[in-house]
VEXRO-982828 format. One line per field, with one value per residue (C-alpha): residue number from 0; x, y, z. Coordinates in nm, 3 decimals, m for minus. Layout:
N
num = (NUM:...)
x = (X:...)
y = (Y:...)
z = (Z:...)
***
This chain:
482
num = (0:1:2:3:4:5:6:7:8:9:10:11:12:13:14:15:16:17:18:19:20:21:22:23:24:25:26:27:28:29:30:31:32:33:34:35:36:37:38:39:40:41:42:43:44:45:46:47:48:49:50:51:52:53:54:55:56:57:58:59:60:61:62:63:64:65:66:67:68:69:70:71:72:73:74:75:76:77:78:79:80:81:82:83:84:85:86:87:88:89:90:91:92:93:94:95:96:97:98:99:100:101:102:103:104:105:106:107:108:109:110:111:112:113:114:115:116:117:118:119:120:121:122:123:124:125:126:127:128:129:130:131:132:133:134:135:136:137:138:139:140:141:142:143:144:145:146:147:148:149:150:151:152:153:154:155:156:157:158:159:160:161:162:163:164:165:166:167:168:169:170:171:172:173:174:175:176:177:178:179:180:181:182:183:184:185:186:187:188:189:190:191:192:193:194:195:196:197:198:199:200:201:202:203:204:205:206:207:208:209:210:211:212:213:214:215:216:217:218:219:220:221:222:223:224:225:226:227:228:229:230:231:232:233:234:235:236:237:238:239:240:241:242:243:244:245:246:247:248:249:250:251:252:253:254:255:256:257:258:259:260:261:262:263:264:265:266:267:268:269:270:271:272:273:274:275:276:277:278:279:280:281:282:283:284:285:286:287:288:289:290:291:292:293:294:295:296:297:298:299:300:301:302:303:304:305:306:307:308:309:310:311:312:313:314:315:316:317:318:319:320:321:322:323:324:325:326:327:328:329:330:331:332:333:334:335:336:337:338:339:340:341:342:343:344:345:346:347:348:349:350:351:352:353:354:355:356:357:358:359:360:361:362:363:364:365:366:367:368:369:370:371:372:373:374:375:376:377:378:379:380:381:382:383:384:385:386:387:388:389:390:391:392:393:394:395:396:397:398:399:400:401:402:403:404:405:406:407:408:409:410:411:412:413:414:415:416:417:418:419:420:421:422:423:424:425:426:427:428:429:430:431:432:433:434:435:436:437:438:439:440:441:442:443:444:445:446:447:448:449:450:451:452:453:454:455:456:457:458:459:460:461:462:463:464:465:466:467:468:469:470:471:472:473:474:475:476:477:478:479:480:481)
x = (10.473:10.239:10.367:10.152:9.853:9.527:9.282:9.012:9.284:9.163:8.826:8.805:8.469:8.560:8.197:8.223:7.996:8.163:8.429:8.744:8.980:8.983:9.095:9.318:9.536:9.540:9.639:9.961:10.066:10.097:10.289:10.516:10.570:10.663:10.798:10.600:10.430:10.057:9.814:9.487:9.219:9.231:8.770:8.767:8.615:8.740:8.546:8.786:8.549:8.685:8.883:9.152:9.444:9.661:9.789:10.173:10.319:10.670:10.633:10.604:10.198:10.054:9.689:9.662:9.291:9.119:8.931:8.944:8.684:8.810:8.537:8.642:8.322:8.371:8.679:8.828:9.160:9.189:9.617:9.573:9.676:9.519:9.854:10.206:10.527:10.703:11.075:11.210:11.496:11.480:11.536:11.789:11.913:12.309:12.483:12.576:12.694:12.779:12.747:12.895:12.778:12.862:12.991:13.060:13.200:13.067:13.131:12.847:12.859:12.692:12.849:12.647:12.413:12.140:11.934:11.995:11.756:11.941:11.738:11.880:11.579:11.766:11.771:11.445:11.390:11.121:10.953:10.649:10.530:10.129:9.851:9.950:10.219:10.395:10.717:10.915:11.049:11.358:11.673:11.703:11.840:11.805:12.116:12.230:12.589:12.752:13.010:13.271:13.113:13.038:12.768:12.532:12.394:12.563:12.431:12.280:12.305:12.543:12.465:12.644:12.460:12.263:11.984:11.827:11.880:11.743:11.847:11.769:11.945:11.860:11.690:11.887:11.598:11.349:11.009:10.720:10.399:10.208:9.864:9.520:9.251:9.153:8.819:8.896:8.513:8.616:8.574:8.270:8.452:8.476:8.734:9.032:9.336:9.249:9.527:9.369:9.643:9.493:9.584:10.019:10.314:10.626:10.832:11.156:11.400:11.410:11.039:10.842:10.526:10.366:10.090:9.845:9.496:9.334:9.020:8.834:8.444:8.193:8.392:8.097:8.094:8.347:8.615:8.896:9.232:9.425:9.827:9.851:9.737:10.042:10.322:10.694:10.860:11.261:11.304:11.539:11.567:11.175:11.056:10.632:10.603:10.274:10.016:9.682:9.632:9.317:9.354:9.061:8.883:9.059:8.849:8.906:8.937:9.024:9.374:9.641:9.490:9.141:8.893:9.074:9.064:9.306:9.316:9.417:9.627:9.502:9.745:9.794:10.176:10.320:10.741:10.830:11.244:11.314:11.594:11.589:11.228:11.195:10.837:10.790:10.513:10.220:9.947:9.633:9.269:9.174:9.253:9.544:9.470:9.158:9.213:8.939:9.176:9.474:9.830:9.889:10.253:10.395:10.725:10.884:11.266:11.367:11.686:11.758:11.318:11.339:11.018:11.043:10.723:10.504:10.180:10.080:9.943:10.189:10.549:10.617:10.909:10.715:10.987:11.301:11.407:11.802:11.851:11.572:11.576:11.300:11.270:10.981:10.701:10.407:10.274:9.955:9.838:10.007:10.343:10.679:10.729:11.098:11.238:11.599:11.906:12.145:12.092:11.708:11.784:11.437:11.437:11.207:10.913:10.576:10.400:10.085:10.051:10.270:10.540:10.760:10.943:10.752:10.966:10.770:10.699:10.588:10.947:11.153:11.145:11.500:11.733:12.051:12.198:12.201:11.947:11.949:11.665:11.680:11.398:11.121:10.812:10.597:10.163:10.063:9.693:9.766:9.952:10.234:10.442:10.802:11.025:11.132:10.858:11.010:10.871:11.065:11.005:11.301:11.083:11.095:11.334:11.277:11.539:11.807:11.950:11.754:11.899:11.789:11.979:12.295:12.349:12.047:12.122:11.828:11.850:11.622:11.336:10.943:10.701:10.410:10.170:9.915:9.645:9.675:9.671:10.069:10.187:10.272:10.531:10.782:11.065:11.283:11.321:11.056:11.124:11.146:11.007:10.749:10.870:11.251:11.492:11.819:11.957:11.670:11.642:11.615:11.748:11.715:12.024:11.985:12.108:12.451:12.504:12.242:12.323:12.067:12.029:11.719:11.418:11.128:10.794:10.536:10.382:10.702:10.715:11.050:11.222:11.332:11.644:11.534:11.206:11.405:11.761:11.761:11.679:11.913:12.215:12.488:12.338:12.572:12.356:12.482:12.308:12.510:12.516:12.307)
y = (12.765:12.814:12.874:12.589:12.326:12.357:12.082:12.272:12.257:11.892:11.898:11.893:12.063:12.093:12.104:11.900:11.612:11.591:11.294:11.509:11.186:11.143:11.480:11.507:11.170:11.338:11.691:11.529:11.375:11.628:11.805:11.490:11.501:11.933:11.902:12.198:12.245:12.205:12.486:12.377:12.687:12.768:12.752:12.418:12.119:11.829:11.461:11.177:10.851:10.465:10.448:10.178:10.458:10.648:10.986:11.020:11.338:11.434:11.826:12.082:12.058:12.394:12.258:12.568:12.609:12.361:12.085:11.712:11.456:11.100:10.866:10.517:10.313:10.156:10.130:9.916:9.847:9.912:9.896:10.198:10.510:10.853:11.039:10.870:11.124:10.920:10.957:10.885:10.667:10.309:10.000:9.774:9.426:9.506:9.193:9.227:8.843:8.985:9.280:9.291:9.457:9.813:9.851:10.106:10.063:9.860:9.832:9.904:9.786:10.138:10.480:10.777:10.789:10.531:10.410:10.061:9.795:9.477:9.081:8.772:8.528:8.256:8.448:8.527:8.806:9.038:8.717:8.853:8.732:8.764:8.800:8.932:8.639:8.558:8.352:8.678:8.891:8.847:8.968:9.375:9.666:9.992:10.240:10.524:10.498:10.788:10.812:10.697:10.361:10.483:10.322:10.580:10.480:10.139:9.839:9.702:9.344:8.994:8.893:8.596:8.593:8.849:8.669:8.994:9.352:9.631:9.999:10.316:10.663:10.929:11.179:11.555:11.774:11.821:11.795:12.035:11.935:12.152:12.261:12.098:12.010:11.639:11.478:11.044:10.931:10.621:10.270:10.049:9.694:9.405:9.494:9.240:9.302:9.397:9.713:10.033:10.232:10.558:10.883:10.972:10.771:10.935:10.670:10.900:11.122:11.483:11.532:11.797:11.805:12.078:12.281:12.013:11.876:11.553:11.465:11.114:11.124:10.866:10.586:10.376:10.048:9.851:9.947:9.801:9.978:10.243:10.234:10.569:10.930:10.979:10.696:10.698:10.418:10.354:10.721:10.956:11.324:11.356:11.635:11.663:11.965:12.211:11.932:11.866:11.547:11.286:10.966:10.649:10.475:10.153:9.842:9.510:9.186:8.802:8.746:8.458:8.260:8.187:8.286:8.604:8.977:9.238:9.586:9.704:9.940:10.277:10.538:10.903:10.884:10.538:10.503:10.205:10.150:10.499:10.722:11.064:11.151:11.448:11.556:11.917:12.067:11.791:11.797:11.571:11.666:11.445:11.445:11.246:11.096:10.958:10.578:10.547:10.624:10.435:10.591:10.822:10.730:10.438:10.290:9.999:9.918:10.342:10.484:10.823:10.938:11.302:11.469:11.815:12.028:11.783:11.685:11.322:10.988:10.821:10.778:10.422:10.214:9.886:9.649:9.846:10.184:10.288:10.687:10.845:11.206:11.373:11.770:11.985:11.736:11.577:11.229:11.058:10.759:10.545:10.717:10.646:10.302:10.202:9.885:9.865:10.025:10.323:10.632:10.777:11.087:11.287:11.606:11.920:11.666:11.578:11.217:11.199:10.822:10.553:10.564:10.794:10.504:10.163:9.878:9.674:9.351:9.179:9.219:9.120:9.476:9.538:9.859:9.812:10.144:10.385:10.624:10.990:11.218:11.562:11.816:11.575:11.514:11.227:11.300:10.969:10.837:10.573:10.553:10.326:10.463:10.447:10.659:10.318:10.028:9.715:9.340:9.041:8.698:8.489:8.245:8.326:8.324:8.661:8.586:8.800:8.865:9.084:9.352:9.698:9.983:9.949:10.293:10.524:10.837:11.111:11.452:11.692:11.416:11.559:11.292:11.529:11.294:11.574:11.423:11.145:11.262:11.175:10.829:10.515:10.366:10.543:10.377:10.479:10.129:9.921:9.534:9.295:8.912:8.886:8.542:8.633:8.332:8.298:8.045:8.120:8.004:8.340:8.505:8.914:9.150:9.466:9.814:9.818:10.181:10.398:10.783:10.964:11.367:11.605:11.343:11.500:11.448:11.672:11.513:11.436:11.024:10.881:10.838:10.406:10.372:10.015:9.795:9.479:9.446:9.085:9.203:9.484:9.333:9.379:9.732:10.001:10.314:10.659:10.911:11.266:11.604:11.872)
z = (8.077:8.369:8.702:8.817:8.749:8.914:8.943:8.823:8.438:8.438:8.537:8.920:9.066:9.431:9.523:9.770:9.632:9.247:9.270:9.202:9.168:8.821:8.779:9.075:8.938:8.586:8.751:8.887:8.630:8.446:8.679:8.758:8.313:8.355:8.672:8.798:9.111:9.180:9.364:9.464:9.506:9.863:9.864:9.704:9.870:9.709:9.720:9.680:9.659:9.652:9.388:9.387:9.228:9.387:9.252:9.264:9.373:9.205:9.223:9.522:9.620:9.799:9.939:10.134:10.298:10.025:10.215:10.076:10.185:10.151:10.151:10.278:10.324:9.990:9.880:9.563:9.753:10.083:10.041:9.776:9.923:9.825:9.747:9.686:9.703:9.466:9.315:8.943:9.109:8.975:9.308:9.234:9.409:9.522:9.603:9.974:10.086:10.493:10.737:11.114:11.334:11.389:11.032:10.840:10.520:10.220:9.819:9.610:9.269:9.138:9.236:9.386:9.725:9.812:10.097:10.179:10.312:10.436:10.520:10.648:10.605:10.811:11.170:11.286:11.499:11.724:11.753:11.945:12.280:12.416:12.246:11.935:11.950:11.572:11.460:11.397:11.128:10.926:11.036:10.857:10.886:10.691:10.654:10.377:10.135:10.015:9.730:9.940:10.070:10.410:10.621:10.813:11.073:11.143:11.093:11.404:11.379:11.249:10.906:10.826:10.571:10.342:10.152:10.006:9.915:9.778:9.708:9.548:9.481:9.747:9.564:9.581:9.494:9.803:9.725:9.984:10.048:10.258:10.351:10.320:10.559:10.499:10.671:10.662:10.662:10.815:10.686:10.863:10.777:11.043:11.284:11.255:11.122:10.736:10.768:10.520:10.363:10.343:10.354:10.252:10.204:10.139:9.942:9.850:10.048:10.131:10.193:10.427:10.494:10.666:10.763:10.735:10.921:10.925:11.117:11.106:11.112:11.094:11.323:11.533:11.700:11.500:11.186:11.047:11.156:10.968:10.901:10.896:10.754:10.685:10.635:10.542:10.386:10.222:10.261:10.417:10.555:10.642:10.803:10.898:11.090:11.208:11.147:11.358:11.315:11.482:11.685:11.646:11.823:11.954:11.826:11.945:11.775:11.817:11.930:11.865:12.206:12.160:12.354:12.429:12.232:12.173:12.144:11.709:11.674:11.411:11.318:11.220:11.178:11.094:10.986:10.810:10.719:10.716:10.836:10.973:11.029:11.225:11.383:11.471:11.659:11.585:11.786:11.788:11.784:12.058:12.436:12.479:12.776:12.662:12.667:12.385:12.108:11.998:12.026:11.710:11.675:11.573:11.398:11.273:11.168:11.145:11.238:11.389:11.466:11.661:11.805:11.892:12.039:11.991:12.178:12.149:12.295:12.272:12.068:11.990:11.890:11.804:11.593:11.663:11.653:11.647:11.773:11.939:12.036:12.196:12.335:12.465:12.385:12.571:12.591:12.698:12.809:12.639:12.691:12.491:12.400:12.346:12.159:11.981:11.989:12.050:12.198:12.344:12.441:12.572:12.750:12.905:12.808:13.010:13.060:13.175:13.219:13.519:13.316:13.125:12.918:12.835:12.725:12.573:12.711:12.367:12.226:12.497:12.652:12.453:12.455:12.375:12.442:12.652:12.817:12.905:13.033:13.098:13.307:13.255:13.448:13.504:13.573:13.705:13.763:13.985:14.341:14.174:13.875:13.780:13.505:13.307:13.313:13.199:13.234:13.117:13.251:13.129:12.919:12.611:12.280:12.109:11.858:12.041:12.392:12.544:12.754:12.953:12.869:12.953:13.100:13.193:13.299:13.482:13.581:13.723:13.681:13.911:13.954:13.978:14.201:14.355:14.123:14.277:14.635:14.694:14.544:14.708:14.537:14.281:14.135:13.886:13.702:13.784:13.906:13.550:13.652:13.913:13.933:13.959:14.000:13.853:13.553:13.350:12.999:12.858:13.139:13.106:13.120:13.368:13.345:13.440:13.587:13.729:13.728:13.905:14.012:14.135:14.138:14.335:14.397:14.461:14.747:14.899:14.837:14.836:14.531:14.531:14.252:14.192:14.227:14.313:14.468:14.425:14.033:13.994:14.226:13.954:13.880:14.019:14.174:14.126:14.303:14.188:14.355:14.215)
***
C-alpha cells in the first residue's frame, strides 16, 4: 500500500490552467475508501474551476507549497464548497422533550460521545434591530455528552419545550490539514445578500488546520459576499493555527428600510454551532485598520472560541457566543464584538479602533456574564473612546432580557491617545440610551459591580468609570489599589 495518494495518480496536471477538480474529488476519495493520507507535489499549481462538487476530506491532507487557484466567476452552486472535512458518523434525531437552564445532565437514548444541537421553534430569539432588522432565530443551543450523560458546556437557555434535535458521535481520530497557498478569484455577482460558500468547512470534530494562505484577487466595484475561507460547523475541538489569511472589500446593498443601504458582511473565518475552536497566530494580508475591508472574523451560536497571537480586524460574536478567551492578539477597526453569555476573558491584547469591546447594538447589546481584561491597550482615532461601547435604547423586544455584564473587571488597562493629540473624553463603559428615562418597555440591565485598577492614558486625560450616573446609579464602582 502506498504511503499516500497524489493528485497527479488520478490525473491532475497542476499547470495552472488544466481544471484539476475532477481529479482532485476522485483523489480523495480514494483516500477517504484506504483511509490514507493525501500529498500534493509541493510545485503544483492547481486550477479549481466552477464546479458545483465538493471533494470530502476524511484522511490527513499535506498541501505543503502547492498553489490552488479557485475560480469563482462562474460557479454551478454558489453554496458548494471546494473541500468538506467530513466524518463517517451518521446524525440522528434524539428525543429531548426539555432543558433548563444551566443544565448538565441528560439521557441519551444511544451510548458513547456526541455533539448536541438543541431548537425550540416556539421562542424566538436575537430578533435583530436596524437595518439588517429580521423576526429572529429559534431558540438553540449547541453542547457535547459523554458516556456518562454529562452536559459540557451548559445549556444557556429555558426550553420548555424542545421541538427539534439532532446529534452525531464525536469523532476520536484527529484528522490534519495543513499547508497550501489558495488565490479566491472572486465572484463579480450583484452585491446583495446571495452568501458563496467557498473555500473549507470543517463538519466533524478534532480538526487542525494549519500552515495555510489565502488571498482574494479580482474583487472590483460590486460582489456578492463570502461566508468564509474557511468555516466550521457541528464540530468540536478545532484548532486553525499559522494561517495568512485576506479580508474583502465591504460592498453595500439595499437594507430592510427602503431607501437606505447597508454595509455586507465577507469572511475569512466564519464558526457556525461549534464548540472549542481555538485560533492561533492568524494574521491577515490586509491592513487592519483599513475601513475598506470587512472584519475577517465572525461567529454564530459557538461555545468556548479562544484567540491566541492573533492579528485581526476584528473578532466578532454576531448571534451569541458562550466562553470567550482572548491573549496576546490585535484588533482593528472594527474591534471585538461581544453578544451572549459567560465568561470573555481578553488579556496583553491591542485595539486600534474607540473601543476595545463593542456590544452590539443590533442584538440588544447582551452579555450575560462576566468580564475580565488584563494589560490591554486601546489606539483610538477619535478624541472620544471608551473600553466597553454599549447602546441600548429600551424599545425594543429582542426575544430576551437584555443585560450588560454583570461584573466587569479591568486591570492595568492604557488608552494610548498620542495619535490623537490627547483625547477628550474616555470612559470606561460608555452611557447606553441617549434618551435615558426610566420604566421603559424594554428597559436595559447595567453592570452591577465595576472593579477597576491602573487605567492610564498617554496624554494624561482623566479616566471617567461611567458615561452616565443617572445610567449606571445601581452600578457599584470599585477603584482597587495597584
Amino acid at each position: 500500500m502506498k504511503d499516500y495518494l497524489r493528485y497527479e495518480d488520478f490525473g491532475a496536471k497542476g499547470d495552472g490552467i488544466t481544471d484539476d477538480f475532477a481529479s482532485i474529488i476522485a483523489c480523495h476519495n480514494a483516500a477517504n475508501e484506504s483511509g490514507i493520507p493525501v500529498k500534493t507535489d509541493p510545485d503544483a499549481t492547481y486550477y479549481i474551476g466552477g464546479c458545483g462538487e465538493s471533494a470530502i476530506i476524511k484522511t490527513d491532507v499535506d498541501f505543503g507549497t502547492s498553489k490552488f487557484i479557485i475560480n469563482d466567476i462562474k460557479l454551478e452552486d454558489i453554496k458548494s464548497y471546494v473541500f468538506v472535512i467530513a466524518s463517517d458518523n451518521q446524525h440522528f434525531d434524539p428525543e429531548i422533550k426539555t432543558l433548563k437552564k444551566g443544565q448538565k445532565h441528560i439521557d441519551m437514548p444511544k451510548k458513547g460521545r456526541f455533539f448536541v444541537k438543541v431548537f425550540n421553534d416556539e421562542r424566538l430569539i436575537f430578533i435583530r434591530k436596524g437595518l439588517n432588522k429580521n423576526i429572529g432565530t429559534a431558540t438553540t443551543d449547541c453542547f457535547t455528552v459523554d458516556e456518562n450523560g454529562s452536559i459540557f458546556p451548559t445549556v444557556d437557555w429555558d426550553y420548555p419545550t424542545v421541538t427539534r434535535a439532532t446529534a452525531v458521535s464525536i469523532d476520536d481520530k484527529p484528522i490534519t490539514v495543513r499547508g497550501g497557498i489558495f488565490t479566491t478569484i472572486a465572484n463579480r455577482e450583484e452585491s446583495f445578500y446571495n452568501y458563496h460558500h467557498r473555500g473549507f468547512i470543517v463538519k466533524r470534530s478534532n480538526v487542525t488546520i494549519s500552515d495555510m494562505t489565502h488571498y482574494v484577487e479580482g474583487e472590483g466595484d460590486h460582489g456578492a459576499p463570502y461566508h468564509g475561507f474557511i468555516r466550521t460547523k457541528y464540530a468540536v475541538n478545532v484548532t486553525i493555527r499559522n494561517c495568512l489569511l485576506t479580508a474583502r472589500f465591504i460592498y453595500r446593498t439595499a437594507s430592510k428600510i427602503p431607501g437606505k443601504d447597508v454595509p455586507m458582511g465577507s469572511y475569512d473565518l466564519s464558526f457556525d454551532s461549534s464548540i472549542d475552536v481555538r485560533c492561533e497566530n492568524i494574521r491577515q494580508t490586509i491592513d487592519i485598520t483599513d475601513s475598506r475591508y470587512w472584519g475577517i472574523y465572525t461567529s454564530n451560536f459557538c461555545k468556548n472560541l479562544s484567540l491566541v497571537n492573533c492579528s485581526l480586524s476584528r473578532f466578532d460574536a454576531h448571534q451569541g457566543v458562550s466562553n470567550v478567551y482572548i491573549k496576546d492578539c490585535e484588533f482593528g477597526h472594527q474591534a471585538m464584538n461581544l453578544i451572549g453569555f459567560g465568561e470573555a476573558v481578553i488579556e496583553n491584547t491591542v485595539i486600534r479602533a474607540n473601543s476595545a469591546i463593542n456590544l452590539r447594538s443590533d442584538y440588544g447589546a447582551i452579555w450575560d456574564g462576566t468580564v475580565t481584561m488584563r494589560n490591554c491597550k486601546l489606539i483610538p482615532n477619535s478624541k472620544s473612546a471608551s473600553i466597553i461601547s454599549t447602546r441600548n435604547r429600551g424599545d425594543h423586544d429582542f426575544g430576551y432580557i437584555c443585560t450588560m455584564p454583570h461584573t466587569v473587571d479591568i486591570r492595568g488597562f492604557v488608552l494610548d491617545d498620542s495619535g490623537i493629540g490627547g483625547a477628550d473624553n474616555f470612559t470606561v463603559l460608555s452611557a447606553y440610551d441617549p434618551e435615558y428615562s426610566e420604566g421603559k418597555p424594554y428597559a436595559y440591565v447595567p453592570v452591577n459591580t465595576l472593579s477597576i485598577c491602573g487605567i492610564t492614558t498617554v496624554s494624561g486625560t482623566a479616566v471617567t468609570p461611567l458615561g452616565s450616573d443617572e445610567q449606571y446609579k445601581g452600578t457599584t464602582v470599585n477603584i482597587l489599589e495597584e
